[in-house]
C-alpha positions in Angstrom: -2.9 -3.3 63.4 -1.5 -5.8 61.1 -3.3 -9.2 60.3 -0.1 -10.7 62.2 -0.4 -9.5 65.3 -3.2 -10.7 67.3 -2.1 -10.6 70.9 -3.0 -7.0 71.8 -4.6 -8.1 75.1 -1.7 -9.9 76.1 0.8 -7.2 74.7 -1.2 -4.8 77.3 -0.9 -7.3 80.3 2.7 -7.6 79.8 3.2 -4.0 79.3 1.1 -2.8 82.2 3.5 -5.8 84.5 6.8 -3.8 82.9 5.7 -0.4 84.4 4.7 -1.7 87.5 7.8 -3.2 87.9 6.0 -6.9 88.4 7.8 -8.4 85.0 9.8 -11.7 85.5 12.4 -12.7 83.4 10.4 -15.0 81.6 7.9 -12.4 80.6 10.3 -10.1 79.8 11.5 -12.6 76.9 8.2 -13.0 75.6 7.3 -9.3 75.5 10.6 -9.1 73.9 9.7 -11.3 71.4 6.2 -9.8 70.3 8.3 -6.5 70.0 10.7 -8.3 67.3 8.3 -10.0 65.3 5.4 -7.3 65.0 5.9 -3.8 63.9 1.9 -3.4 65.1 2.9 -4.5 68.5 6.0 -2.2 68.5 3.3 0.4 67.7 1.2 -0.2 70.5 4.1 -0.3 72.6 5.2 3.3 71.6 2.0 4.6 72.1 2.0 2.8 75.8 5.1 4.0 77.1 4.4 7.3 75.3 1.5 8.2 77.6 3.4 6.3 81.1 6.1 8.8 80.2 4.3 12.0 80.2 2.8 10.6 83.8 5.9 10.1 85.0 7.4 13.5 83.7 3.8 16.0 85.0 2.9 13.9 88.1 6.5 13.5 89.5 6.6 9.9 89.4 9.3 7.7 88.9 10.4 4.9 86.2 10.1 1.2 87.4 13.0 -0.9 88.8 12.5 -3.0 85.8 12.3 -0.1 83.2 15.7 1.2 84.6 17.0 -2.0 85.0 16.4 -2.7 81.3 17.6 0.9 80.7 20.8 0.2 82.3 21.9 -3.3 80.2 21.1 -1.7 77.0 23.1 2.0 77.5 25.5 1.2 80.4 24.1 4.3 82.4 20.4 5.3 83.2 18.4 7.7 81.9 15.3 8.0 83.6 12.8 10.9 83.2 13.4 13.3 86.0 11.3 14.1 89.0 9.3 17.0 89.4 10.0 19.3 92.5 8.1 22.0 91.0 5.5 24.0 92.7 1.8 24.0 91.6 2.1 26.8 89.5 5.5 25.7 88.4 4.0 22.7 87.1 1.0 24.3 85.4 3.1 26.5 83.4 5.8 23.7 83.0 2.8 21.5 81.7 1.2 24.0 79.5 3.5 27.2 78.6 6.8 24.3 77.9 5.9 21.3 76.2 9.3 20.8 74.6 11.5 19.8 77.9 8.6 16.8 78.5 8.8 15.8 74.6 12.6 15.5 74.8 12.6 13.4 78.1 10.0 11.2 77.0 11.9 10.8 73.8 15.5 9.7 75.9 13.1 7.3 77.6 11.9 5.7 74.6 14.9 5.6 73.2 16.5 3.8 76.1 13.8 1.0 76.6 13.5 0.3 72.8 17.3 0.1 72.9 16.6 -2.3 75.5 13.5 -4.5 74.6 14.2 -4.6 71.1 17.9 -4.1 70.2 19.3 -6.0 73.2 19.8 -9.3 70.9 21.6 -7.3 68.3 23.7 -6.0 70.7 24.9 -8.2 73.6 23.2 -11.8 72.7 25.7 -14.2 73.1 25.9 -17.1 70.3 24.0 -19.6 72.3 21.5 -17.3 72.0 21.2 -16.1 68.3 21.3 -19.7 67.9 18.6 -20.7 70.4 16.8 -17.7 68.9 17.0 -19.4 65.3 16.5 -22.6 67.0 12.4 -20.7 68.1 12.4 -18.9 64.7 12.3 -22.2 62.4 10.6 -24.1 64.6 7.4 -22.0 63.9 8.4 -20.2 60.8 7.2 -20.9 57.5 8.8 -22.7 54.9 12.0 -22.0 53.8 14.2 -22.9 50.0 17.6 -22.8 50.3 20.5 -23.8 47.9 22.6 -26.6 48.4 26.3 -26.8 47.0 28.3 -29.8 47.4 31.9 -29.9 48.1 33.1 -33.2 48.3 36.1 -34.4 50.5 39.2 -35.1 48.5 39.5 -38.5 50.0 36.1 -39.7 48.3 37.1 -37.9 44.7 39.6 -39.8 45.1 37.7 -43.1 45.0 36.2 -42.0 41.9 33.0 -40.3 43.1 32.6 -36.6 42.1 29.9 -34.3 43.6 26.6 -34.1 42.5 26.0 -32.5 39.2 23.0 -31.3 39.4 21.2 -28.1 40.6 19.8 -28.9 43.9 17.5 -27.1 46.4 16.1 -28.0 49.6 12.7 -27.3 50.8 12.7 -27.1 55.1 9.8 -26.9 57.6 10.9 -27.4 61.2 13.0 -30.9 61.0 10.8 -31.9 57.6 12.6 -31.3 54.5 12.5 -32.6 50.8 14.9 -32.2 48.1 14.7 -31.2 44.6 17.7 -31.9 41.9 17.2 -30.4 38.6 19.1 -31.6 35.3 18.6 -30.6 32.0 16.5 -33.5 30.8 15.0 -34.0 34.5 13.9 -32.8 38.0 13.7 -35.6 40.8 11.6 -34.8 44.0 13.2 -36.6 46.8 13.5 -36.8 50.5 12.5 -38.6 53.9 8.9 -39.5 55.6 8.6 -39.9 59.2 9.3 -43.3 59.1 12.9 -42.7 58.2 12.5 -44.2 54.5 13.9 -42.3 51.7 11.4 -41.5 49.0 11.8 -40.5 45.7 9.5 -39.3 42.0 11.2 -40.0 38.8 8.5 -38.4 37.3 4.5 -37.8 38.4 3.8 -41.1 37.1 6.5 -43.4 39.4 7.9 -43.1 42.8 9.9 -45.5 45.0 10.7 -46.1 48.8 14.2 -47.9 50.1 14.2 -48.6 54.0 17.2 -47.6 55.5 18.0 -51.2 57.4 17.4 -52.7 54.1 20.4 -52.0 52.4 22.0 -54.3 55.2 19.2 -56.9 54.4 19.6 -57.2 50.9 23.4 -57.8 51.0 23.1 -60.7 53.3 20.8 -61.8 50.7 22.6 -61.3 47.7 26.0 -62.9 49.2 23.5 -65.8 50.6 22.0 -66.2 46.5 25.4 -65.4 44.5 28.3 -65.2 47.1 30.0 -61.9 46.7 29.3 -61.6 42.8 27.1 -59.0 42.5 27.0 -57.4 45.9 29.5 -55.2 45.4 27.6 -53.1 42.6 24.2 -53.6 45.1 26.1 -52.0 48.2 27.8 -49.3 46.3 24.0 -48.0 44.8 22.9 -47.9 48.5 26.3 -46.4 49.6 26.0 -43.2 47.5 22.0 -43.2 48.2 23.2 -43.2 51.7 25.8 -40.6 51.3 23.1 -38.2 49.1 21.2 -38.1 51.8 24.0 -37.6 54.6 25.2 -34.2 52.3 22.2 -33.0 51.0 19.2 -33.2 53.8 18.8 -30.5 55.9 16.7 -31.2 59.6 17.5 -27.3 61.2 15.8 -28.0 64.5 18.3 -31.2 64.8 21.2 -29.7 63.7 20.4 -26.5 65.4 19.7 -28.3 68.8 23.0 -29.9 68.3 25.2 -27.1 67.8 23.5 -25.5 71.1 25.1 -29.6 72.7 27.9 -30.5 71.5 29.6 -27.5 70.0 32.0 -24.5 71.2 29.9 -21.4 69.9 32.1 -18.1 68.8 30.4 -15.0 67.6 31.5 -12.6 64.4 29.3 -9.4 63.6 28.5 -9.0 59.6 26.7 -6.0 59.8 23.8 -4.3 61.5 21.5 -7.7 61.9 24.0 -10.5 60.4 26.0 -12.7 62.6 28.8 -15.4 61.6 28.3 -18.4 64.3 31.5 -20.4 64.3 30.4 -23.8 65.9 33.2 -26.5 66.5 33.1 -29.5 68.2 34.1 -29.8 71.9 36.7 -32.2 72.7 35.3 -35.8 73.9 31.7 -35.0 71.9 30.3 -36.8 68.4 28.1 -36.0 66.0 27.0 -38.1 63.6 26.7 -35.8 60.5 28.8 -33.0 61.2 32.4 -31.9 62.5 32.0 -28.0 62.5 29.6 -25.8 60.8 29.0 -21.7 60.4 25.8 -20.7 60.5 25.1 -16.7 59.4 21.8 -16.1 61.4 19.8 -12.8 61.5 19.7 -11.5 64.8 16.4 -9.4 64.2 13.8 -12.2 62.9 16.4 -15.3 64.0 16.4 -16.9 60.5 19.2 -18.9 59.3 20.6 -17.1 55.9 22.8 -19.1 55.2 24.6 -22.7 56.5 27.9 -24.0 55.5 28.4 -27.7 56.8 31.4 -30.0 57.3 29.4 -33.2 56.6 30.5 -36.6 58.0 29.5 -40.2 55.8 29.9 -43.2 58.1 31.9 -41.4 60.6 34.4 -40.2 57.8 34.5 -36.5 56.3 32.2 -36.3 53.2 32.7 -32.9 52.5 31.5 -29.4 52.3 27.8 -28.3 51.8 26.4 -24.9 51.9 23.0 -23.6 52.3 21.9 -20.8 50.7 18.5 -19.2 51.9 16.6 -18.5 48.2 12.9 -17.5 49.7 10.5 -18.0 52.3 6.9 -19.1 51.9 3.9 -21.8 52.1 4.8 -25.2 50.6 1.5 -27.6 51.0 2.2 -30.2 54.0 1.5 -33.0 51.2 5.1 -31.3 49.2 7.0 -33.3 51.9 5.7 -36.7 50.7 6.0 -38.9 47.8 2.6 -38.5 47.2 2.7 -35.2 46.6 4.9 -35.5 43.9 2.6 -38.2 42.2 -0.4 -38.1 40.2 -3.3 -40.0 41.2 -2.6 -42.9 39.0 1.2 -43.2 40.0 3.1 -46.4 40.5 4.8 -46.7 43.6 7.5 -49.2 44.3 8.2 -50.3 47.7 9.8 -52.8 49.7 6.9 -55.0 48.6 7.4 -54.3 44.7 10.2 -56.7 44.4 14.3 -55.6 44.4 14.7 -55.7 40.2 12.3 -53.0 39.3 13.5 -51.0 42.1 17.3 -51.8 41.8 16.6 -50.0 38.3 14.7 -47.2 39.6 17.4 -46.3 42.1 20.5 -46.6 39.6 18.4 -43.8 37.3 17.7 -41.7 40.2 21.5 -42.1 41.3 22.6 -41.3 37.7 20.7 -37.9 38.2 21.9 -36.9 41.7 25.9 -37.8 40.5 25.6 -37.4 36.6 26.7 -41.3 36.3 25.7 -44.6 35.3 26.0 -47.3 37.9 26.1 -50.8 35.8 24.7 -53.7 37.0 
């Protein structure tokens, strides 16, 4: 068996419960899952039924209510092994003298119950359940890099913002994430911590922190110290932080548990394991970051290929971002910090630093995210 697969005792118990007929609903799901994830545990479920079907076909048995049950769903008509009304003799020459017959019913049985265990989702899961099956799959997967592309709303190109021109990708674990931008002079590390703050690394040797209830703070402030000179400037650097982050973070369990809420959920097949869910929101519902989205999920291993997002920005549309799944692998937990991004000897400026070197700090990073220069 495959290092992955570690649940061969438990594979066994669930396995032995199907043929008795003793499987509930809720263990049929979880041997249905183990079947998905592991080839191993497929394996050792071939091999099971294999031998329960050659008892059933010599010793004249018959195939559990759950067995045919299963059968039925997946084929629309059952096709159970049949029973033996042979003599004694009958049956030792059947057993011996004509393997074939026994080969080819245990095969139709096979077929039927793999049809059913393993290619039901394919088949017959309804969008709620592709999504709560991506919702399970990227709650425990590993990490994930996808590609973001930014299409911003006319209505804010229009007010002289243009979409951000650098390369971006986005790094996701569960509802972690961080961000990285790439230009041709500079790549920025960026995200949020678990205390909501948005963090950033200009380089390994300085980082920064901005509180999202201080952009609020500081403009009282500011209009308190210089009236409304100034402020302006000051609220607009925080404005596009805050709309960077509303286009370009990424929380999949969130968003995923809030498409499964709020949203009216239509399938579209793309192929053997691809499926197109069209989620749009139902009338008297909000959400706060999104208006409709379409997510292409694979139905066999539940992971979400590829996202494209109607983003919202203070309750207005912001625009269009799509998620591209790039690869899948181990990112260190420390990746989705600042620190992470630091060296040892970094500076990092934080709400304690003081607001000039960190106003600056925050019109550079800006400059990378948009590809402009905000002046003071």
């Amino acid at each position: 068996m495959s290092a992955k697969f570690d649940n061969g005792a438990e594979l066994r118990e669930l396995l032995a419960k199907l043929m008795d007929g003793e499987l509930n609903p809720g263990e049929a799901r979880q041997l249905n899952d183990l079947l998905r994830r592991d080839p191993s545990a497929r394996d050792l479920y071939l091999n099971h039924v294999t031998l329960h079907a050659q008892l059933e076909r010599e010793l004249g048995g018959k195939l559990s209510a759950d067995v045919l049950e299963l059968t039925t769903q997946s084929t629309g008509k059952i096709v159970p092994l049949p029973r033996a009304s042979w003599s004694l003799g009958e049956e030792i020459k059947g057993r011996f003298l004509h393997p074939w017959p026994l080969a080819l019913a245990a095969s139709f049985a096979l077929v039927a119950m793999i049809s059913a265990l393993v290619l039901l989702n394919q088949t017959s899961a309804s969008a709620a359940e592709l999504v709560r099956h991506a919702l399970k799959t990227h709650a425990f997967g590993p990490d994930r890099r996808y590609r973001v592309e930014v299409k911003l709303d006319p209505a804010l190109q229009t007010q002289n913002t243009t979409a951000p021109a650098a390369e971006t990708y986005l790094w996701t674990r569960g509802d972690r994430c961080w961000i990285e931008t790439r230009t041709e002079n500079q790549t920025v590390a960026w995200g949020h911590d678990e205390q909501g703050q948005v963090w950033f690394a200009l380089s390994p040797k300085v980082g920064a922190r901005f509180d999202p209830q201080e952009a609020r703070q500081r403009m009282a402030m500011f209009r308190e110290m210089f009236g409304m000179q100034g402020a302006p400037q000051f609220a607009k650097c925080f404005d596009r932080l805050s709309l960077a982050c509303d286009l370009c973070s990424l929380k999949v369990e969130t968003l995923l548990q809030g498409v499964l809420n709020d949203f009216d959920l239509r399938r579209e097949a793309l192929g053997a394991d691809n499926y197109l869910i069209h989620a749009d929101l139902k009338p008297g519902c909000t959400n706060a970051y999104c208006r409709d989205a379409q997510l292409e999920v694979d139905s066999q291993n539940g992971v979400l290929q590829k996202l494209t997002v109607h983003r919202l920005h203070n309750g207005q549309p912001a625009g269009t971002v799509t998620f591209t799944l790039v690869e899948s692998g181990d990112e260190p937990d420390s990746s989705y910090t600042l620190a992470g991004h630091l060296d040892a000897d970094a500076v990092i400026y934080d709400r304690g630093s003081g607001p000039l070197r960190r106003g600056t700090l925050l019109m550079q990073f800006l400059a990378v995210l948009w590809g402009e220069t905000i002046s003071n």
